[in-house]
N, CA, C and O of each residue as an XYZ file, in Angstrom:
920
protein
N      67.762    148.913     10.334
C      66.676    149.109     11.296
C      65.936    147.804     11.620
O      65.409    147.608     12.715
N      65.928    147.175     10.899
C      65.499    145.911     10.729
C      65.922    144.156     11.491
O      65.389    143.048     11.559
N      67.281    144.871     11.969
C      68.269    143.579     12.788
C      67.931    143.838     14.197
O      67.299    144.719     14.780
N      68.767    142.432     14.658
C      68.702    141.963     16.126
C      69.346    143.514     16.624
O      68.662    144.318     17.258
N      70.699    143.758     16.243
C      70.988    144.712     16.645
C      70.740    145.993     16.953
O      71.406    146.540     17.833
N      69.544    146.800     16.138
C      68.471    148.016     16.400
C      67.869    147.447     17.475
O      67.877    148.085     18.527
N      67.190    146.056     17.421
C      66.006    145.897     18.789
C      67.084    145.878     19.658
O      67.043    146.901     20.341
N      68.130    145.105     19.972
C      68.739    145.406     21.331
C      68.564    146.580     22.020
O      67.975    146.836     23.070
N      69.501    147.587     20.834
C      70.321    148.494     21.410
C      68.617    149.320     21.687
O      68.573    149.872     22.786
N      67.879    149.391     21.218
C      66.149    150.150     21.176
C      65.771    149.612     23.073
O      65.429    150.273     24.054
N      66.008    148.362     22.899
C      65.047    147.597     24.354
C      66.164    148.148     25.405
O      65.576    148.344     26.469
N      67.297    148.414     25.501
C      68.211    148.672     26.607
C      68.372    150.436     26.279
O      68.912    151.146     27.127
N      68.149    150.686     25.727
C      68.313    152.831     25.461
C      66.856    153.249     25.641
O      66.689    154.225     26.372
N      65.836    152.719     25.136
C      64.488    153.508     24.949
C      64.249    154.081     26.703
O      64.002    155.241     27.032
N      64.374    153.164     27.418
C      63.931    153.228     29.237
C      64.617    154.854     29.796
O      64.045    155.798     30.340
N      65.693    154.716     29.493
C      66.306    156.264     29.238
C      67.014    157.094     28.104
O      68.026    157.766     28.307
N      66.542    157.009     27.204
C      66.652    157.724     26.121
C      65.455    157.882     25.415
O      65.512    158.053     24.197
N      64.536    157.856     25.911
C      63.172    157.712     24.988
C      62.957    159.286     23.945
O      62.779    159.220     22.728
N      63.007    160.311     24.542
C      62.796    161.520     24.074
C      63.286    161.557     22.878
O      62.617    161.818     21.878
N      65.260    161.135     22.890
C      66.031    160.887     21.754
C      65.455    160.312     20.833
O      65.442    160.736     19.677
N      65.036    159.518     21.128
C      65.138    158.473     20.247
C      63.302    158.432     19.310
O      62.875    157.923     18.273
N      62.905    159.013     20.073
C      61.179    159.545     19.061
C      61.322    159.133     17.781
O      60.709    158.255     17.174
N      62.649    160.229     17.249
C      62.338    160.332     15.216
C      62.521    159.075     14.650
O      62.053    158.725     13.567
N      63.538    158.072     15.752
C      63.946    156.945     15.151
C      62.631    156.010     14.662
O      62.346    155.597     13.538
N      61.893    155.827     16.052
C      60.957    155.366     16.225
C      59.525    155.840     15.295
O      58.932    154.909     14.748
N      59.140    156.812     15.165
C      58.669    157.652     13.891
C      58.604    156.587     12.667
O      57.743    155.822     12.234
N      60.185    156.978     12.261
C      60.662    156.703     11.115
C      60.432    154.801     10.770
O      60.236    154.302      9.662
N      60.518    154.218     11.828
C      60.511    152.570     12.204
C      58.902    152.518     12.111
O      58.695    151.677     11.237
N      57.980    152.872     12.454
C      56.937    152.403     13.017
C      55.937    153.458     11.126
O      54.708    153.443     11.046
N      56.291    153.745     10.667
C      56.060    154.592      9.225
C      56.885    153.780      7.959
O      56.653    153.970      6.765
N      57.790    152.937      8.446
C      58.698    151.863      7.301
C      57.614    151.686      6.074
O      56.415    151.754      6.342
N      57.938    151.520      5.082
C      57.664    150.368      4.446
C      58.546    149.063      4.690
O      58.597    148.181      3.833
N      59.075    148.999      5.611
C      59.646    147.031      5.556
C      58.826    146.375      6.436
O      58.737    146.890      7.550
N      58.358    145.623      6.280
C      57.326    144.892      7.272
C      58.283    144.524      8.739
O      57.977    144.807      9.897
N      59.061    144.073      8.430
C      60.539    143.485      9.641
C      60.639    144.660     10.835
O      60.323    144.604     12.023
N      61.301    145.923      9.902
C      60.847    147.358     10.493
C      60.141    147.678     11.443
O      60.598    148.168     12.475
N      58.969    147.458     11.243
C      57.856    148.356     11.689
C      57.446    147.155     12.979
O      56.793    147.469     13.974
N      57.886    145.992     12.760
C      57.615    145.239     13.464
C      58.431    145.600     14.726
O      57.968    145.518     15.863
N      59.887    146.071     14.383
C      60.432    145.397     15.279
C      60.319    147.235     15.974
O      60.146    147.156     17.190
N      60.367    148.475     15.579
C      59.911    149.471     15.602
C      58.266    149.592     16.811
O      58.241    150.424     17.719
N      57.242    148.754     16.586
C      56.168    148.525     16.925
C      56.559    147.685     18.485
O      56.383    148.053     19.646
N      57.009    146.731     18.052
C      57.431    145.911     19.680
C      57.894    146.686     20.859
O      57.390    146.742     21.981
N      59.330    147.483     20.219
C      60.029    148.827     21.301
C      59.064    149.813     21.473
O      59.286    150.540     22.441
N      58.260    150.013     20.961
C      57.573    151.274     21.371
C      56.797    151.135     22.615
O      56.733    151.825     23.633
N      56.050    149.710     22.128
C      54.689    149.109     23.128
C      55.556    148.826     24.550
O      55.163    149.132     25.675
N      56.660    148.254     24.264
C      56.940    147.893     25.410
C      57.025    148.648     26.271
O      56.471    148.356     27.331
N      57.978    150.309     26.117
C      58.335    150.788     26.584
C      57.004    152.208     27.239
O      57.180    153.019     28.148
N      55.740    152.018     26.326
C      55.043    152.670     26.574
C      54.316    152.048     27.817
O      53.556    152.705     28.529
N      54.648    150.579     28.039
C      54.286    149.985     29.693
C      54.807    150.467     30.970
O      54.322    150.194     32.068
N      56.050    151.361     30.705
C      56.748    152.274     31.549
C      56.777    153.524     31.475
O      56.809    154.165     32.526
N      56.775    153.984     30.611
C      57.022    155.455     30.305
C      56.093    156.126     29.729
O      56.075    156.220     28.502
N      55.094    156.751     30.565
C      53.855    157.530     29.940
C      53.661    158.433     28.781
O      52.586    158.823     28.326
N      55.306    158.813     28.215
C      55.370    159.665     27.520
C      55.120    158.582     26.139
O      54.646    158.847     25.035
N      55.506    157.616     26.545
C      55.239    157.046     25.370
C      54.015    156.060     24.753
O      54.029    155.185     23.887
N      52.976    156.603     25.589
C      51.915    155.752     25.638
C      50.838    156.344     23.971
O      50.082    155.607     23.339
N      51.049    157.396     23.753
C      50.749    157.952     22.453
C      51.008    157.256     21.008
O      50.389    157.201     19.945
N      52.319    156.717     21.540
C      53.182    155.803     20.026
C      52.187    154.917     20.056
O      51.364    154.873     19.143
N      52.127    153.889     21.388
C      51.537    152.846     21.132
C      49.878    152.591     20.568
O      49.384    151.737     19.831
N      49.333    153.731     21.277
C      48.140    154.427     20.287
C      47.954    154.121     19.190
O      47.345    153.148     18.746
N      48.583    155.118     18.568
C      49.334    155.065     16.951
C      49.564    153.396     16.252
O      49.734    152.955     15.115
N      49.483    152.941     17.321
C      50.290    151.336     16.579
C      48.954    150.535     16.695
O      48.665    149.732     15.808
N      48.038    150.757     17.889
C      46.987    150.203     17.814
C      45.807    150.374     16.972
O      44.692    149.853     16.934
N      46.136    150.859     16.614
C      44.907    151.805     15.198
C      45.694    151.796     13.977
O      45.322    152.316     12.925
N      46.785    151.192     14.150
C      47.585    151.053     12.800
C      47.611    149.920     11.684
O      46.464    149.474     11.682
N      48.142    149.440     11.015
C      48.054    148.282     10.055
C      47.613    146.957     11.126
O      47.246    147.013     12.300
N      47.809    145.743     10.210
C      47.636    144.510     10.901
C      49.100    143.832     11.362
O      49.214    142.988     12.251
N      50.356    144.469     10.443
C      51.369    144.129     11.215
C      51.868    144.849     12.515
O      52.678    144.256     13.228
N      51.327    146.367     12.931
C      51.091    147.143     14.064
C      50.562    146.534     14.986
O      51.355    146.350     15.909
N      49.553    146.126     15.159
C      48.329    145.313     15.576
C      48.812    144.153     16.210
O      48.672    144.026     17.426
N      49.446    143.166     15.427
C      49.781    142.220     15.749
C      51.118    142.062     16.453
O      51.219    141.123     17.243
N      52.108    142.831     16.272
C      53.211    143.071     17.229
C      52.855    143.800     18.220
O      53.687    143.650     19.115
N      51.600    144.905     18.688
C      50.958    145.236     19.954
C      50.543    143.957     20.407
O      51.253    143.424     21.260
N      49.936    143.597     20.165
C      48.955    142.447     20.957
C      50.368    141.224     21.478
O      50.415    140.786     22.627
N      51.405    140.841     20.398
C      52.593    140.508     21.425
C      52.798    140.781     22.480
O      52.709    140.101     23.502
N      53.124    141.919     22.312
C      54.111    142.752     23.412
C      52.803    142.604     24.746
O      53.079    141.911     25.725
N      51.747    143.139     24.684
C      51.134    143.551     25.342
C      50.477    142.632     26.257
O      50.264    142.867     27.446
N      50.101    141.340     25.492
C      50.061    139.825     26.188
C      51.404    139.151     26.969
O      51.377    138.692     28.111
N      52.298    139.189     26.296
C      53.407    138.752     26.952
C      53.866    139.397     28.451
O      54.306    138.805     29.437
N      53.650    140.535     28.287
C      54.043    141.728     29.528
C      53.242    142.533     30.349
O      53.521    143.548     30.986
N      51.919    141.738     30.194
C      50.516    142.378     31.395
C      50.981    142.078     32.873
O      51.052    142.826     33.848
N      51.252    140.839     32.734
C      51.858    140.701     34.386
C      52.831    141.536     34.998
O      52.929    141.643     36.221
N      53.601    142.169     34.126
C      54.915    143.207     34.879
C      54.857    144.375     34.326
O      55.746    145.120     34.739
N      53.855    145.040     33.209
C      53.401    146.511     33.011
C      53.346    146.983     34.626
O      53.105    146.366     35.663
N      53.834    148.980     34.201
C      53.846    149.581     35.278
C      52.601    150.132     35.211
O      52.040    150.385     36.277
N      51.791    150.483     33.692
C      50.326    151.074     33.846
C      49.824    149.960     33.409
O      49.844    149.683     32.210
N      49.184    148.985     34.539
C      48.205    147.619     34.203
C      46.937    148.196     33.476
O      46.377    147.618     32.544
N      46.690    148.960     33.812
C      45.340    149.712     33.533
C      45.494    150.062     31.869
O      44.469    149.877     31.214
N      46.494    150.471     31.259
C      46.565    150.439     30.079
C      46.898    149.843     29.393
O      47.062    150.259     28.246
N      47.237    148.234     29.835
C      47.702    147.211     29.003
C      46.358    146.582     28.709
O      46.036    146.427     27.531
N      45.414    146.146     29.846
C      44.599    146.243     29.628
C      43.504    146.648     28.945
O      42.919    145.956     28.112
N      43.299    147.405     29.168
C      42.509    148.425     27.856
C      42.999    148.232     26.564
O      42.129    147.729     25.853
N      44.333    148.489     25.826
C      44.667    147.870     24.772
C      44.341    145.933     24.326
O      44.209    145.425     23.212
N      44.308    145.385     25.483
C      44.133    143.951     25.269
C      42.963    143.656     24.971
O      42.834    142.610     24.334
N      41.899    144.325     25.260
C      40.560    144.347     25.679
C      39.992    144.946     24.252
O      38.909    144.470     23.912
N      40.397    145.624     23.643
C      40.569    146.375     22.124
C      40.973    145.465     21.305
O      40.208    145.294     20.355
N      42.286    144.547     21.334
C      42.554    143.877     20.978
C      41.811    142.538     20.530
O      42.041    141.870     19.522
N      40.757    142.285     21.638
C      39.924    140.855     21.834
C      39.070    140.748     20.538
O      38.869    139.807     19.771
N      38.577    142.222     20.561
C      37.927    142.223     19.473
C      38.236    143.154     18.258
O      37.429    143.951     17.777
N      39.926    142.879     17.688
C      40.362    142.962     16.567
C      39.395    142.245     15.390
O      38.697    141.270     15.665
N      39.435    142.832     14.072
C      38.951    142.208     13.118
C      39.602    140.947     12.707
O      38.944    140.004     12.268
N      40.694    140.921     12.823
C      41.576    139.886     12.419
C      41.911    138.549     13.323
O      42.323    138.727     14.469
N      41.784    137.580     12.958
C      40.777    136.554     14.140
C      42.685    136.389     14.688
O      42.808    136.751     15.859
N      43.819    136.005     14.144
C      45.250    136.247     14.446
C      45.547    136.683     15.473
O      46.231    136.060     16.285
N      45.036    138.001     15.677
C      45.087    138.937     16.099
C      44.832    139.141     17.772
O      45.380    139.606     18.772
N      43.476    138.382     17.287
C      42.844    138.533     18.579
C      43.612    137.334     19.481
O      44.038    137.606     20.604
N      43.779    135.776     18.813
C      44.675    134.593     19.280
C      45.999    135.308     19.698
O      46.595    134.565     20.479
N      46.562    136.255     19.519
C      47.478    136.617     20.128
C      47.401    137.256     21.332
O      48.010    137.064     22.385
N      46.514    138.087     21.002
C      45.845    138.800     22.643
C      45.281    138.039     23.382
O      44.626    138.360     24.374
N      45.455    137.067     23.019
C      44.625    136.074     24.156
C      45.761    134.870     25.005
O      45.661    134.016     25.886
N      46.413    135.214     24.462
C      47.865    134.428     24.916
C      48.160    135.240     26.323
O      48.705    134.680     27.274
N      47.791    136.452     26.349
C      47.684    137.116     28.041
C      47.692    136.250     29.013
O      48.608    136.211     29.833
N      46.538    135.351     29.038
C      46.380    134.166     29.941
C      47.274    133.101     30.006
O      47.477    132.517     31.071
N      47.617    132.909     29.358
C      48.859    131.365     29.668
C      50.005    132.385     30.175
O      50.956    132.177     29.422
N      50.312    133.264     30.986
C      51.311    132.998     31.899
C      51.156    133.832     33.389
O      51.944    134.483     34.075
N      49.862    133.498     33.501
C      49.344    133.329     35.131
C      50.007    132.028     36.119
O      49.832    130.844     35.831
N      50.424    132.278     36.761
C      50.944    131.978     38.083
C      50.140    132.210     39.534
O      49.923    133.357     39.925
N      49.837    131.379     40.084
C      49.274    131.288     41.694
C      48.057    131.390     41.502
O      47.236    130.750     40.844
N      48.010    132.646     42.426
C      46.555    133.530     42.725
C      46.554    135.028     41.797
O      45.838    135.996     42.053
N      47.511    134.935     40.708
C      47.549    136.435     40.319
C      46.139    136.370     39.321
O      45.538    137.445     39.338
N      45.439    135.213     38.374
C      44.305    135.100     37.816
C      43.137    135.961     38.434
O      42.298    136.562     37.764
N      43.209    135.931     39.900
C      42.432    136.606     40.547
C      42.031    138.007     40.573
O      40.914    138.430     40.869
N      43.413    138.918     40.116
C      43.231    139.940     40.006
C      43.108    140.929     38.616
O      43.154    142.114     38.288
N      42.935    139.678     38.092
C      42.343    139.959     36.977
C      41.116    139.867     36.305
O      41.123    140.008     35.082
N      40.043    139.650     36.907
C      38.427    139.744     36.843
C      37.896    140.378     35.714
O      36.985    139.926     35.022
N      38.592    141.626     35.514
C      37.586    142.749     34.361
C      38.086    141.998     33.506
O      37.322    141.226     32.926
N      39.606    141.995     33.147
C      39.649    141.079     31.775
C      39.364    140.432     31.410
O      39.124    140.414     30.203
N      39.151    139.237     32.354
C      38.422    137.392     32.058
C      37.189    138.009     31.624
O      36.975    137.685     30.455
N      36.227    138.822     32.123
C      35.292    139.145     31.953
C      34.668    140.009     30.041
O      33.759    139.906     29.217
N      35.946    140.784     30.292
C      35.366    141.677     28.587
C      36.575    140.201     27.698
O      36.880    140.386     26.520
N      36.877    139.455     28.118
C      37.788    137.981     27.243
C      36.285    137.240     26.816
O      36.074    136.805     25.684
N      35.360    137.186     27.858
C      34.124    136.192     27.913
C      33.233    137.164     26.950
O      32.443    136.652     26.156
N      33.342    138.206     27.019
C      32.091    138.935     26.140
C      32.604    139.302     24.656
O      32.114    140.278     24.088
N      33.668    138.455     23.982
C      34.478    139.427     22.797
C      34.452    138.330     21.749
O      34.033    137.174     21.812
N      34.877    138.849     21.012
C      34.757    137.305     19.605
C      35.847    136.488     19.770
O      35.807    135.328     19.360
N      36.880    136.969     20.352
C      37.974    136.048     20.725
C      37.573    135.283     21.250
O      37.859    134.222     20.697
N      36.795    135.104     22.414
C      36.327    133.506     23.203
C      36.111    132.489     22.098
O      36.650    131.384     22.158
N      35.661    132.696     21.516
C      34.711    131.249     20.426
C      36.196    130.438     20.326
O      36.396    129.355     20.875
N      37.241    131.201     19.484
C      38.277    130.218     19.395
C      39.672    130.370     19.853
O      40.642    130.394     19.095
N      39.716    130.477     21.223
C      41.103    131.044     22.054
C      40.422    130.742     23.785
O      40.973    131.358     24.697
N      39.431    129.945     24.076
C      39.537    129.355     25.185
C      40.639    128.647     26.171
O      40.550    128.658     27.399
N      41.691    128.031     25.423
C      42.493    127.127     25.751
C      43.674    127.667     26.804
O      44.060    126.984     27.752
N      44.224    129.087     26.472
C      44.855    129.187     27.961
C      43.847    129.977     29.112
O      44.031    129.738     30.305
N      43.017    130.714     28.776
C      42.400    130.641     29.884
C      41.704    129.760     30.488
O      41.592    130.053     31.678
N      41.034    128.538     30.129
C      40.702    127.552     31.082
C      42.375    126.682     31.710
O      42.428    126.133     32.811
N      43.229    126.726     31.015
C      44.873    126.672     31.672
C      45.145    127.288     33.044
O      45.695    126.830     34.045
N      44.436    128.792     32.704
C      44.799    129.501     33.596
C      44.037    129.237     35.158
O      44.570    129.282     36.266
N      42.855    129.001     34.863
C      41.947    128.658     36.122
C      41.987    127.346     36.610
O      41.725    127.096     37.786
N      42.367    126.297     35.606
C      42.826    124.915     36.195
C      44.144    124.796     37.535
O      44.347    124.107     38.535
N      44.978    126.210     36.617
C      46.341    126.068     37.377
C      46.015    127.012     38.689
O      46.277    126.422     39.737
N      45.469    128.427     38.874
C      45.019    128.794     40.006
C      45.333    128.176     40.980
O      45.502    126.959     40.900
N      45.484    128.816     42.090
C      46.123    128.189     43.692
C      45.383    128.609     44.759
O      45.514    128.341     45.953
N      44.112    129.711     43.851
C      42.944    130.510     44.677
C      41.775    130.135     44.509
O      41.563    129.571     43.436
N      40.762    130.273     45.338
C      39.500    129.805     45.286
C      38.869    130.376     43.422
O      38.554    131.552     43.243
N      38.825    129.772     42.750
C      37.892    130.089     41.626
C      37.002    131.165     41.781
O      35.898    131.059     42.317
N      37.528    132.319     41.260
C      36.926    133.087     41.155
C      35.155    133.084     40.137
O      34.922    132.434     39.118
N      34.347    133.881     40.761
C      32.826    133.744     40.053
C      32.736    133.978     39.127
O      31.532    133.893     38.880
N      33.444    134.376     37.965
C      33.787    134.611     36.877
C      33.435    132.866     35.710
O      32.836    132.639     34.659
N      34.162    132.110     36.632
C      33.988    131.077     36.272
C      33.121    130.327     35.423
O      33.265    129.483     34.539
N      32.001    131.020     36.084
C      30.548    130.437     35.456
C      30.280    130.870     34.282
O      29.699    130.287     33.366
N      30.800    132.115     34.331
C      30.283    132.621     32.818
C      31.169    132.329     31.716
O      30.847    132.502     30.540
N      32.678    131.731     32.233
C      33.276    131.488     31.346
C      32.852    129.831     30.583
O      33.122    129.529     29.421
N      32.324    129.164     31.331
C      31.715    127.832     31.105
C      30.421    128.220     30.203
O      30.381    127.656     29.110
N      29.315    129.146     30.527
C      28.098    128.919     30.388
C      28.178    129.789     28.587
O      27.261    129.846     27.767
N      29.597    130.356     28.458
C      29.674    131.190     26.994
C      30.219    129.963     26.157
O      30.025    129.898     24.943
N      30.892    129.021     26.841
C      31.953    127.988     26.019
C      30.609    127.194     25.834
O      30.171    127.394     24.701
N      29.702    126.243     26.680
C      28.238    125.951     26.257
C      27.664    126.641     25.184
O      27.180    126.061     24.212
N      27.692    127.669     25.299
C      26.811    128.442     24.543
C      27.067    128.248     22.625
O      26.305    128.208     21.659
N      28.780    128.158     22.853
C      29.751    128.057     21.733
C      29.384    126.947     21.106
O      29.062    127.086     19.927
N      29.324    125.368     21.790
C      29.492    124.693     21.792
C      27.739    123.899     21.078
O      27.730    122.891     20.371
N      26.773    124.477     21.396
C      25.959    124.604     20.849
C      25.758    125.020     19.700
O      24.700    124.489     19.362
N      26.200    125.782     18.709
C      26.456    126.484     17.624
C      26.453    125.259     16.940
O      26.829    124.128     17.249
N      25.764    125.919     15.588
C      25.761    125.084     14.271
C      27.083    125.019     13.259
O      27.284    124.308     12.275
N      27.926    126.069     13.905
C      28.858    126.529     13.196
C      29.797    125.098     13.443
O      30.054    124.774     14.603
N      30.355    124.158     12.148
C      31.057    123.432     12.139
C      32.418    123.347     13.101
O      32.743    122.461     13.891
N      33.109    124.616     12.742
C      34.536    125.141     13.110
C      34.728    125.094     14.632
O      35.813    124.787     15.127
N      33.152    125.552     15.691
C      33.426    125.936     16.755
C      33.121    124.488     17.686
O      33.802    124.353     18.702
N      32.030    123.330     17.318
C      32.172    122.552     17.515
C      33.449    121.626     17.586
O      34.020    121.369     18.646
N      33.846    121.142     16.326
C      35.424    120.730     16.543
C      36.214    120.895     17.378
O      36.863    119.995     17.911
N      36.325    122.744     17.764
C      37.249    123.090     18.414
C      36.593    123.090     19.632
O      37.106    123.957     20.340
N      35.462    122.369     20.347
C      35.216    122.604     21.547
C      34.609    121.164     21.944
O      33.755    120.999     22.816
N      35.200    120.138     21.150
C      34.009    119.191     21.751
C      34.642    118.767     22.583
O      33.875    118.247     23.394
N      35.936    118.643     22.977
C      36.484    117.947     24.426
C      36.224    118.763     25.984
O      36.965    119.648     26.412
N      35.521    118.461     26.389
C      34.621    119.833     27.279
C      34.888    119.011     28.779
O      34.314    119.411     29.792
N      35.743    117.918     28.810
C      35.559    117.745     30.171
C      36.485    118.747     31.096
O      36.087    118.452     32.223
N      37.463    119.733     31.260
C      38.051    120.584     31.783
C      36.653    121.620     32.091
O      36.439    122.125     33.193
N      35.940    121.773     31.105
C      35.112    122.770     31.731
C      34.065    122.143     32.583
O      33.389    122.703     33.446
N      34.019    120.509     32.097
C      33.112    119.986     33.578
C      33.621    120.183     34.739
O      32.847    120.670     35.564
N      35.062    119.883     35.199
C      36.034    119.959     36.316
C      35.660    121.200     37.013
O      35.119    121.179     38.118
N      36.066    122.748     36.099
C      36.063    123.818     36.320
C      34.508    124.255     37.431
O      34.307    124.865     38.481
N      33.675    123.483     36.380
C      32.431    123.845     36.740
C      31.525    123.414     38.045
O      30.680    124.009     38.713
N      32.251    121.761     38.102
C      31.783    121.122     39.844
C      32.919    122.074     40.309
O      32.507    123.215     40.100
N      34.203    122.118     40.864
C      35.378    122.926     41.554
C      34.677    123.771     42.155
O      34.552    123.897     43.373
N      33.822    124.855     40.675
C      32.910    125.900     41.792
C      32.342    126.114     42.214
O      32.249    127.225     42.735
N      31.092    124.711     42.357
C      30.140    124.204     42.633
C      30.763    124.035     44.534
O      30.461    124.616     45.577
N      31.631    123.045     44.208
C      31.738    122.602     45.499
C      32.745    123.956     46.139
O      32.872    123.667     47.329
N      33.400    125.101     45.916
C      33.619    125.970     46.662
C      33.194    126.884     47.124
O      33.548    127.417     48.175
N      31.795    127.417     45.904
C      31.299    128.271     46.668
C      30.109    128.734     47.609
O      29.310    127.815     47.790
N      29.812    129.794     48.189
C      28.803    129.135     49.234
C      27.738    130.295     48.889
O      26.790    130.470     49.655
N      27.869    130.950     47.935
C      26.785    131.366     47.406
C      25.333    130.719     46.269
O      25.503    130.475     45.075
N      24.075    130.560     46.954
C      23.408    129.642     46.659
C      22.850    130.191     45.267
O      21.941    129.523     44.774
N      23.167    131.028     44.752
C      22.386    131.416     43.786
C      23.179    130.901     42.562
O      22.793    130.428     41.493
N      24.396    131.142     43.053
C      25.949    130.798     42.085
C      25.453    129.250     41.952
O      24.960    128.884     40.886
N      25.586    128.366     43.021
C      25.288    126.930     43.007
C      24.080    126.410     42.097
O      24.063    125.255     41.672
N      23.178    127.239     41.854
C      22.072    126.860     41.499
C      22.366    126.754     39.945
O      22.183    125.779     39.216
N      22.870    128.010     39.621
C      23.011    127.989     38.435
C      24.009    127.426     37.900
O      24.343    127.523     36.720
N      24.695    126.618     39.002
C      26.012    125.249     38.225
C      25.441    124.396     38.133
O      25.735    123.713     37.152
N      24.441    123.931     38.915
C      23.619    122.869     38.822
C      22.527    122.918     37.736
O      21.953    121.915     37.309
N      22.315    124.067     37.366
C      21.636    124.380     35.980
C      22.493    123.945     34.726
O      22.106    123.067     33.955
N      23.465    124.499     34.606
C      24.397    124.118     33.506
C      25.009    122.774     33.568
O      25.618    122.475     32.540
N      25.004    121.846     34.550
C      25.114    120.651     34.819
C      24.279    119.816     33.802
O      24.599    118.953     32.985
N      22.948    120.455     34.193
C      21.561    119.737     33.658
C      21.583    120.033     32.066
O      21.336    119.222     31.174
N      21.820    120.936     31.978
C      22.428    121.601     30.112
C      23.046    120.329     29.654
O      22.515    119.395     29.053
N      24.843    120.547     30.242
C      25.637    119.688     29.794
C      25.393    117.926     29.689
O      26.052    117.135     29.014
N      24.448    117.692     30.420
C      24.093    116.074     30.457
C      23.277    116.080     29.313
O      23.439    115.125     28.553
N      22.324    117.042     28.964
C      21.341    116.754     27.982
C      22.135    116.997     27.014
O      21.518    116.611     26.021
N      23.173    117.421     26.675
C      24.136    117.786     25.176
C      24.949    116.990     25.008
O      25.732    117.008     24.058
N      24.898    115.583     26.478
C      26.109    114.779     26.348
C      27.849    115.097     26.307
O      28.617    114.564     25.506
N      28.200    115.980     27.251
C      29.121    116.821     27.212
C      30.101    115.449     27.614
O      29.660    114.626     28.415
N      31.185    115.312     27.120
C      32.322    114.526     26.709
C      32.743    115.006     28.609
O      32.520    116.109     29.107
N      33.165    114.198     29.087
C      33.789    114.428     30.497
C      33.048    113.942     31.737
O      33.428    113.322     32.730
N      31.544    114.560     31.251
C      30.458    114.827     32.496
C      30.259    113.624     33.603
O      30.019    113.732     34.805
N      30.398    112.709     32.982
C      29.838    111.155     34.278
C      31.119    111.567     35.001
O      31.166    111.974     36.162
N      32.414    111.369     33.958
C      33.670    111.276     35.034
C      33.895    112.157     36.220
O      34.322    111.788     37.314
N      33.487    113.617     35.795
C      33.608    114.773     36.756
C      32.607    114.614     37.819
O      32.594    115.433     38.738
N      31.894    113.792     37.792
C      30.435    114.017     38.378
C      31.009    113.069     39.677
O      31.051    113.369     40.870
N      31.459    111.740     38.955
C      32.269    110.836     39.894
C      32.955    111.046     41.154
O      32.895    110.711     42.337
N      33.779    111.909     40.182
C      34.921    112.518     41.234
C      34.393    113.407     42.214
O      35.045    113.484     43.255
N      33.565    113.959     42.137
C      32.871    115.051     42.898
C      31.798    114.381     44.488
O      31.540    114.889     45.579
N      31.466    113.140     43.888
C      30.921    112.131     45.178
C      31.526    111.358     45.805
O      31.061    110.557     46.616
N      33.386    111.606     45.296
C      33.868    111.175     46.312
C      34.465    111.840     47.582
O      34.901    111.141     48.498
């Protein structure tokens, strides 16, 4: 249950054989082998992105151990962009953000590094409960990826994703400093939406966090500032 060969033959049969194949899955996702349940846990999630009947297993897996947990939040990051119920990958990811297990959550947050174009855009609620969850403090890095690479006007989201990473970045907490003191991407991010958008209230308050970041000496700031008067 445990080999390449179960996940194959599981990822190419489950799409139409799912019904069959339940007890297997049962029995995989209830293992004691850690390998098992893993690889048991992956086929289920995936297939519960297509097949409603199987959206129950994945349930089950999300409320389950930390090796459950953590092979959901795989599957479920890797395959948000081409789920048939977005709406429930979501919601599991969003659950995920704020797993107990900090792993956990770094995996669910890997969602973001494989945005392409303008699709970042249509993803708003998530960036949004991503910005309000314990995962932000230390899993920033593909979502500011993701909005650098964007091909669409910066969505307003933006701001708050800057003004929580500030917020972080302020912290006494040793760990979160370290991991945040190179902050000039979020200066970039932060003129970008300055100069795109034409809502004055939005502007005001970039130019607020501007005034933040100079007084905290934010690593980037003269350079971005530069570029922006030319």
């Amino acid at each position: 249950m445990g080999t390449q060969t179960v996940k194959l033959f599981l990822y190419y049969a489950l799409p139409t054989h799912f019904q069959v194949l339940v007890p297997i899955l049962e029995r995989m996702i209830k293992s004691e082998s850690p390998e098992v349940v893993k690889i048991g846990t992956q086929q289920t999630c995936l297939v519960s992105l297509f097949i409603e009947e199987a959206r129950w297993f994945a349930e089950l897996c999300l409320s389950g151990t930390e090796i459950h947990r953590a092979a959901t939040a795989e599957i479920f990051a890797t395959n948000l962009r081409t789920a048939y119920f977005r709406e429930f990958c979501e919601k599991a990811l969003i659950q995920l953000f704020h797993d107990s297990n900090v792993a956990i959550r770094s995996q669910a947050s890997e969602c973001f590094l494989h945005f392409e174009g303008e699709e970042l855009g249509e993803y708003i609620n998530l960036v949004k409960a991503f910005v309000d969850s314990p995962a932000f403090t230390n899993n920033t890095r593909d979502l500011f990826d993701a909005l650098e690479r964007t091909s669409a006007k910066l969505p307003d989201v933006t701001f708050q994703v800057c003004d929580r990473f500030l917020q972080n970045l302020k912290s006494d907490n040793p760990e979160i400093r370290n991991r945040t003191i190179f902050a000039d991407e979020v200066t970039k991010l932060l003129v970008q939406l300055y100069r795109q958008s034409k809502k004055e209230d939005l502007r005001s308050r970039c130019l607020d966090l501007v005034d933040c970041m100079a007084q905290m000496g934010v690593y980037g700031l003269n350079e971005a500032l530069q570029e922006f008067e030319r």
